[in-house]
C-alpha positions in Angstrom: 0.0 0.0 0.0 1.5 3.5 -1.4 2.1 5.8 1.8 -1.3 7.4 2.6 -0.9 11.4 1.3 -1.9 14.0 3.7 -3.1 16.0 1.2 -5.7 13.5 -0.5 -9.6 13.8 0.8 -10.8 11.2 3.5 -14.2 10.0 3.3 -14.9 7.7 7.0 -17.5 4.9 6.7 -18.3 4.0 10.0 -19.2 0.9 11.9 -21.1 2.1 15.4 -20.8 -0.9 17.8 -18.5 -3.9 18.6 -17.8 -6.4 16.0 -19.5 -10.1 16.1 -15.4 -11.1 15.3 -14.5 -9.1 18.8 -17.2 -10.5 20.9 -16.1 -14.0 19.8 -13.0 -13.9 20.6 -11.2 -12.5 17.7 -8.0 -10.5 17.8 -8.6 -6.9 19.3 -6.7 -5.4 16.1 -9.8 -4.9 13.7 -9.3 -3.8 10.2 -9.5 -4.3 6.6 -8.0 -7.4 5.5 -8.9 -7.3 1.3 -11.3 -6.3 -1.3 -13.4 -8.8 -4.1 -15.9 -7.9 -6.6 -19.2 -8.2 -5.0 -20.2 -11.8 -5.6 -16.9 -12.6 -6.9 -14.2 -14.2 -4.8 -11.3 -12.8 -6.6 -9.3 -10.7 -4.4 -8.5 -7.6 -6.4 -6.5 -5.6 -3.5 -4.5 -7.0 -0.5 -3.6 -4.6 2.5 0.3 -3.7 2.2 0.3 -5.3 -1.5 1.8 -2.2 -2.6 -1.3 -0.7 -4.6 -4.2 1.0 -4.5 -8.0 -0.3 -5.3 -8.9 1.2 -8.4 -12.6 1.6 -9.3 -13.8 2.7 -12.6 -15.1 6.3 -12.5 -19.0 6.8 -12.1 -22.1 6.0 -9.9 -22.8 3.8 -7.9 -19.4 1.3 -7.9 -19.8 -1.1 -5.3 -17.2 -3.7 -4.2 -17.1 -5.8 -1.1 -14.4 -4.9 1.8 -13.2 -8.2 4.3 -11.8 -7.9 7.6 -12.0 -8.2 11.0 -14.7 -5.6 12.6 -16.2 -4.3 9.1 -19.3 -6.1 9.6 -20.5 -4.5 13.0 -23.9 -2.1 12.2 -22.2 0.1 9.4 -23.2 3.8 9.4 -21.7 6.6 6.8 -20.3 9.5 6.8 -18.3 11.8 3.6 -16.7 14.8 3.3 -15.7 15.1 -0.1 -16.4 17.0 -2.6 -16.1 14.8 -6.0 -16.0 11.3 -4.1 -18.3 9.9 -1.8 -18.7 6.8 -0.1 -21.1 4.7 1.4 -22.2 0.9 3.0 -24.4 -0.2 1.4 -28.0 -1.3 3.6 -28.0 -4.7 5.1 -24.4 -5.6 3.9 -22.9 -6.7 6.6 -21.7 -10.2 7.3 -20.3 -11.7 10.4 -17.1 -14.0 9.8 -19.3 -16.8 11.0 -21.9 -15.9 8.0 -18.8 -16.1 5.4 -17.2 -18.9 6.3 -20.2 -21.1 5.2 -20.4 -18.9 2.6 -19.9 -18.9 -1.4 -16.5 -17.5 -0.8 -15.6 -19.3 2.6 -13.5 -16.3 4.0 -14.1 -16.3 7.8 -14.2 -12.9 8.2 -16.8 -10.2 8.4 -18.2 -7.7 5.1 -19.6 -5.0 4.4 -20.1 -3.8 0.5 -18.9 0.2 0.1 -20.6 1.9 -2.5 -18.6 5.1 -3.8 -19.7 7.8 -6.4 -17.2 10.2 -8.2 -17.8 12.4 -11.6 -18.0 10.1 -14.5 -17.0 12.8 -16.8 -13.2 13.1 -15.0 -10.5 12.9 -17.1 -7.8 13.0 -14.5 -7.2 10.0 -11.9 -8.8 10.7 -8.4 -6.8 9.4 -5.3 -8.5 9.2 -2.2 -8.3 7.1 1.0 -11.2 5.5 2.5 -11.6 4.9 6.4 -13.4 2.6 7.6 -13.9 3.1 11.3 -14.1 0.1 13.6 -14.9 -0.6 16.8 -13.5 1.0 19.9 -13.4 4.3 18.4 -10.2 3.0 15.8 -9.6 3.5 11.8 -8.7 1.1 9.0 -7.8 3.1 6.0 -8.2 1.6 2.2 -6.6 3.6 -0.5 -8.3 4.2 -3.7 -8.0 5.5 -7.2 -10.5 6.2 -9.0 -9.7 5.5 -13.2 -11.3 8.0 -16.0 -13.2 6.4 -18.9 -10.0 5.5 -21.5 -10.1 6.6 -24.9 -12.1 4.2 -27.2 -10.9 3.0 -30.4 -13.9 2.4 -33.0 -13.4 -0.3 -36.2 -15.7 -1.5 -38.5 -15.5 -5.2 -38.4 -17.9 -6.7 -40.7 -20.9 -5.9 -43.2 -23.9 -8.3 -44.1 -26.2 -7.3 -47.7 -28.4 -9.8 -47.7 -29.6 -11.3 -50.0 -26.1 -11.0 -51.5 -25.5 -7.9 -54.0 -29.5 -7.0 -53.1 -27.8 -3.5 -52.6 -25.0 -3.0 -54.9 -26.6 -5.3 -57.6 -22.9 -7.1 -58.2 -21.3 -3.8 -59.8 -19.6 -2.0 -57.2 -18.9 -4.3 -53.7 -19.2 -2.3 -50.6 -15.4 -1.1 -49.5 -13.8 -1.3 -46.0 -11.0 1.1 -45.9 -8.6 3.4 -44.1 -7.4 1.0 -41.9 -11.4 -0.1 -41.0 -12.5 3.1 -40.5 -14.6 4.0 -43.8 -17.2 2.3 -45.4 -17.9 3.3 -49.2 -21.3 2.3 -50.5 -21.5 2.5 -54.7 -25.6 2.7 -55.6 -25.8 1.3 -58.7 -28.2 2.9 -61.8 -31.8 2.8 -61.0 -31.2 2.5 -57.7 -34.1 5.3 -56.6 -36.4 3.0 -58.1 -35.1 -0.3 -56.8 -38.0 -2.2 -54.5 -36.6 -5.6 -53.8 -36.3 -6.3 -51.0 -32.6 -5.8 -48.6 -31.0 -5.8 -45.4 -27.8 -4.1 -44.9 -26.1 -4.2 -41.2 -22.4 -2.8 -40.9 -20.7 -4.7 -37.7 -18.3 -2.3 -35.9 -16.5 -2.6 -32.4 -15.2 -0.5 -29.7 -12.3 -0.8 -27.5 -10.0 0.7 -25.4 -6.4 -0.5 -26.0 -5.1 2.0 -23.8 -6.6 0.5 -20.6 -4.7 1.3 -17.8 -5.8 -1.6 -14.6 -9.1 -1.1 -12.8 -9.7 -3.7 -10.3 -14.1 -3.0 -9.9 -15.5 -1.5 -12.9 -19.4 -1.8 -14.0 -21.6 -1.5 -16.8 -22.3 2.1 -18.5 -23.8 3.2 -21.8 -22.1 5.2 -25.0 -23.2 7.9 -26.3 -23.7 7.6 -30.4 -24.3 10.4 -32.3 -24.1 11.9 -36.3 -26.2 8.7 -37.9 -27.4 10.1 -41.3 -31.0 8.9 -42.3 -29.9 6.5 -44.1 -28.4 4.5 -41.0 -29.5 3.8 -37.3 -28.5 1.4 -34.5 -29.6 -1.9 -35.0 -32.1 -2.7 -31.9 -30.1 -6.4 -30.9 -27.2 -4.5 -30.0 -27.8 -1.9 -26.9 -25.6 1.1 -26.0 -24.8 -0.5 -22.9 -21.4 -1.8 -22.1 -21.3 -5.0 -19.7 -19.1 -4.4 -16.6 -16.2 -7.2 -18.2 -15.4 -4.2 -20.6 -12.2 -4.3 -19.8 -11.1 -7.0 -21.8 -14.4 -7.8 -24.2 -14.9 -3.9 -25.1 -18.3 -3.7 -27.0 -19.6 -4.9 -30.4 -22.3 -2.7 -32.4 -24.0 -3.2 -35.1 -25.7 -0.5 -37.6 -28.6 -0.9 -40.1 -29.2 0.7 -43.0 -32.8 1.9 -44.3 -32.5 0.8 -47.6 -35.4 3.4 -49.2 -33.5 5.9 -47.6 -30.2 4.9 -48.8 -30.9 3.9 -52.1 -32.7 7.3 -52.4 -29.1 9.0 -51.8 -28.9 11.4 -54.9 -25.7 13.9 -54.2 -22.1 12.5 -52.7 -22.8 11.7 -48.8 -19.7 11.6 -46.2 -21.2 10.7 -42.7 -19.2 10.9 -39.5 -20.4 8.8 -36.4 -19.2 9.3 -33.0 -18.8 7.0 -30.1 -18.1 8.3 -26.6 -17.9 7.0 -23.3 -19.4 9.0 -20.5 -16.4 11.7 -20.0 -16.4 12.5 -23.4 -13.5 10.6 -24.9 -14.7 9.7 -28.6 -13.8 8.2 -32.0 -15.6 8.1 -35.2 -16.3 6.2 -38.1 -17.4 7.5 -41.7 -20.0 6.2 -44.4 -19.4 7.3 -47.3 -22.4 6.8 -50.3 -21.6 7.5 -53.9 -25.1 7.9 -56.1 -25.5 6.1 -58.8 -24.1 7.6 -62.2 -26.6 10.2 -64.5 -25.5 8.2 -67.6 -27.0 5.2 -68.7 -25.3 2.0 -67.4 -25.5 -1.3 -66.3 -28.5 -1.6 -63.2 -26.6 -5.3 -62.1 -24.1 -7.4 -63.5 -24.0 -9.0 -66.7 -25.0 -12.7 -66.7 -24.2 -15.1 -69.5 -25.8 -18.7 -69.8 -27.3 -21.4 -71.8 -31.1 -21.8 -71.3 -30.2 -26.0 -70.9 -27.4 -26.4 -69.5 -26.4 -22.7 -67.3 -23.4 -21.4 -67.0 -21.8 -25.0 -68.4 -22.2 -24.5 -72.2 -21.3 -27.6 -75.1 -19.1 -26.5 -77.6 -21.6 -25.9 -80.4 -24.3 -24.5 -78.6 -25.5 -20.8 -78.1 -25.7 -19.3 -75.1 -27.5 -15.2 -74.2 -25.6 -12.9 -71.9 -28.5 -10.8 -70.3 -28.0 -7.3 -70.0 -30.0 -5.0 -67.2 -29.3 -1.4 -68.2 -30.4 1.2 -65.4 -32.5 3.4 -68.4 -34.3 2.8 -71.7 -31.9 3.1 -74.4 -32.7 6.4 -76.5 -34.6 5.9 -79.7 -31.6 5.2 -81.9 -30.4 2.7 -79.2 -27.8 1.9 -76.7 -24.4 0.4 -77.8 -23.1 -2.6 -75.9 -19.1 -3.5 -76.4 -17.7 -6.9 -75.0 -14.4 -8.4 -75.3 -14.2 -12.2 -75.4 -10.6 -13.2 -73.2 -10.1 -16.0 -75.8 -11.2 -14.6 -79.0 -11.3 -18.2 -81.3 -13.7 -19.9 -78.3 -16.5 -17.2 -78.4 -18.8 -16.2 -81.6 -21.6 -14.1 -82.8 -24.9 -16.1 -83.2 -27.4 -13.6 -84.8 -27.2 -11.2 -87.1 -27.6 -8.2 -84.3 -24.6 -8.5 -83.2 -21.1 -7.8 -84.7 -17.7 -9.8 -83.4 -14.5 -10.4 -84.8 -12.6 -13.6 -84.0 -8.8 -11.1 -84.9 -9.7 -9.2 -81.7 -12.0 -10.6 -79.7 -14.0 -7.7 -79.5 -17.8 -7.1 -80.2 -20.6 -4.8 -80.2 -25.0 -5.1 -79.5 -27.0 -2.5 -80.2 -29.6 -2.7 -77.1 -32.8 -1.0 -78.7 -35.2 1.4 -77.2 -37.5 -1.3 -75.8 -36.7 -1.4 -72.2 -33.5 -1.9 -69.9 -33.5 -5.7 -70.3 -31.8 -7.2 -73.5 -29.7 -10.4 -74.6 -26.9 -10.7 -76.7 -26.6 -13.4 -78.4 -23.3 -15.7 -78.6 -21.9 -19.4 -79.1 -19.5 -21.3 -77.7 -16.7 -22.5 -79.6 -14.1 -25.5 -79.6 -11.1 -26.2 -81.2 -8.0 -24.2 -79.8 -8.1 -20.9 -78.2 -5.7 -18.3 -80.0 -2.9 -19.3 -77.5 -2.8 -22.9 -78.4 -5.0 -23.8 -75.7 -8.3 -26.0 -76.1 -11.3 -24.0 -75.9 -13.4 -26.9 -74.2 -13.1 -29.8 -72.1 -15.5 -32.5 -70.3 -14.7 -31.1 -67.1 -15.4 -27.4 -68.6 -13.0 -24.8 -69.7 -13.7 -21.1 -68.0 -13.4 -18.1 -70.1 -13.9 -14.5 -69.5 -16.4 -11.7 -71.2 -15.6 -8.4 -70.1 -19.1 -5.6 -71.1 -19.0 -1.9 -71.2 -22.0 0.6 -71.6 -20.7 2.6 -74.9 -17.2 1.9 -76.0 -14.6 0.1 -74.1 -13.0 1.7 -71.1 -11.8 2.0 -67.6 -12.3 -2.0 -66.3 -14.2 -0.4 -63.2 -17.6 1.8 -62.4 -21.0 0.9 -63.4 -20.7 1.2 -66.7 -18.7 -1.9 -66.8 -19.4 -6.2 -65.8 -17.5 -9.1 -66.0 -18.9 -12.8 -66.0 -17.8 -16.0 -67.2 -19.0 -19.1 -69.2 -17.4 -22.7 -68.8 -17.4 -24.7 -72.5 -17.2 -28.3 -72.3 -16.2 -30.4 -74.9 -18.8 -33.2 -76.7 -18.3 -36.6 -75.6 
């Protein structure tokens, strides 16, 4: 136990009466002996083990003092002006009492009950003096520990069902070191219905914890969610006394209408804090969808039979969904086939050559869903390679809305087809 400082505020809880451990017997010397948790047997603070019981800041921290004489008809008294202290009603045990008890310590209890400022940033020393009987003190020293400074990381992210959001063409980003969250709406999302969850999974920490012996549960404070975003219901604001090793896992949900509704570039900052104030925050960032036409989801490409698995031979349609109705003199549609000899046109509509790989499709003015017609090839790919197998050979098609570009943004999609040979 650090030397007691005369300058450090004394708050005496005081026993009135004669100990049951005096009157049976026990040693004359009454004092404190240790501290536990109340209802825990760990002891978190020894008299003369060199430190001083720290108790997390706030109201109402409660922790159980053992020792000989504590348990004799406790009465209160405080003069401090930021710390105060109190037994706790009908605490008291007799050694007697405790050694049949849960913890089996023979010695008599009281629980001590001790308010200070949550919002303190600075750590509070005080001593504690219990008074025993025959008119004698025991003094407990204490420190009292501010709220740390949290550290806040998105974790995780659920879209359900899968793409229901981002339609394929733009995943949802994690970045600066988990602290960002970038959400792409594709085209047409303002007038997307289907149905969606989104929840973003975050945590909070403290990694700068310095020891606290008796700490207890107390809520954050979470502010700046846009409209688009709110604090899924399963996961309170309240953060369970263990905090100091579990910290506290969050999760947010997103209100899809209002998010896909997002129609300008959106940066929202979200602030945890713990109750003196100490914060960090977390941004979502939305991007709207582009003005220009482009694709609404990603391109998929399959056989009507046989799916994604197409025979060498047979034709196969790769569905386009295009956020707006082409203009009257349509839309043009470029693709690239990866291996140019094991991909071909099959209708007039659309134009490929075999020398490049490359191809174009006129989508027409007659709504945003349209098919380009292809067929799958065998024989040997343009690097020597066969085109098809039994087992399925993959190959690449790469789309753009308008002529080929940047291999990014919504006006691009990439799928893939697997041909397999003809027994």
């Amino acid at each position: 136990m650090l030397p007691i400082n005369p300058r450090s505020s004394a708050i005496h809880v005081a026993a009135a009466g004669v100990s049951a451990a005096l009157l049976s017997g026990a040693p004359a010397r009454a004092a404190v002996e240790f501290v536990t948790p109340v209802n825990d047997c760990r002891i978190v603070d020894r008299i003369g083990d060199g430190k001083d019981l720290s108790l997390q800041a706030g109201q109402n921290v409660r922790f159980e003092v053992w020792g000989s004489g504590v348990d004799a008809n406790p009465g209160v008294s405080g003069d401090d002006s930021q710390v105060n202290a109190r037994i706790v009603p009908g605490s008291a045990r007799g050694g007697p009492q405790n050694a049949f008890g849960s913890c089996r310590y023979a010695t008599g209890s009281v629980r001590v009950e001790v308010d200070s400022p949550a919002g303190t940033t600075q750590t509070l020393q005080r001593t504690l003096r219990l008074r025993m009987p025959l008119g004698d003190t025991s003094p407990l020293q204490i420190r009292v520990v501010p709220f740390p400074q949290p550290q806040w990381r998105f974790t995780g992210l659920n879209e359900n069902p899968q793409n229901c959001l981002t339609k394929g063409l733009n995943p949802i980003v994690r970045d600066q070191q988990d602290t960002r969250i970038v959400i792409t709406l594709p085209p047409g999302a303002a007038q997307d219905t289907s149905t969606c969850t989104l929840r973003l999974f975050t945590q909070v920490t403290f990694p700068s914890m310095p020891e606290i012996d008796i700490t207890r549960d107390f809520d954050l404070s979470l502010t700046g969610l846009p409209g688009f975003l709110a604090r899924y219901a399963g996961t309170p604001l309240e953060v369970p006394a263990n905090w100091t090793s579990s910290g506290k896992a969050l999760t947010l949900e997103a209100n899809i209408a209002n998010l896909r509704a997002v129609s300008a570039a959106t940066n929202a900052t979200l602030t945890i804090a713990v109750p003196n104030g100490r914060s960090d925050t977390l941004t979502v960032r939305v991007n709207p969808p582009p003005v220009t036409n482009a694709f609404a989801q990603a391109v998929q490409c399959r056989n009507q039979s046989t799916g994604t698995m197409v025979n060498a031979g047979d034709a196969f349609g790769c569905e386009l969904r295009l956020a707006q109705t082409p203009p009257a003199g349509g839309q043009t549609i470029t693709f690239e086939a990866i291996d140019r000899l094991c991909v071909a046109a099959a209708s007039p509509a659309v134009t490929y050559s075999s020398a490049t790989g490359v191809g174009t499709f006129n989508a027409p003015a007659t709504g945003t869903i349209h098919e380009i017609p292809l067929r799958a090839v065998g024989g040997a790919s343009a690097s020597g390679q066969a085109c098809a197998s039994q087992t399925g050979v993959a190959h690449v098609l790469k789309f753009w809305v308008g002529p080929r570009d940047a291999e990014s943004g919504p006006d691009f999609s990439q799928t893939q087809i697997r041909i397999r040979a003809l027994q």
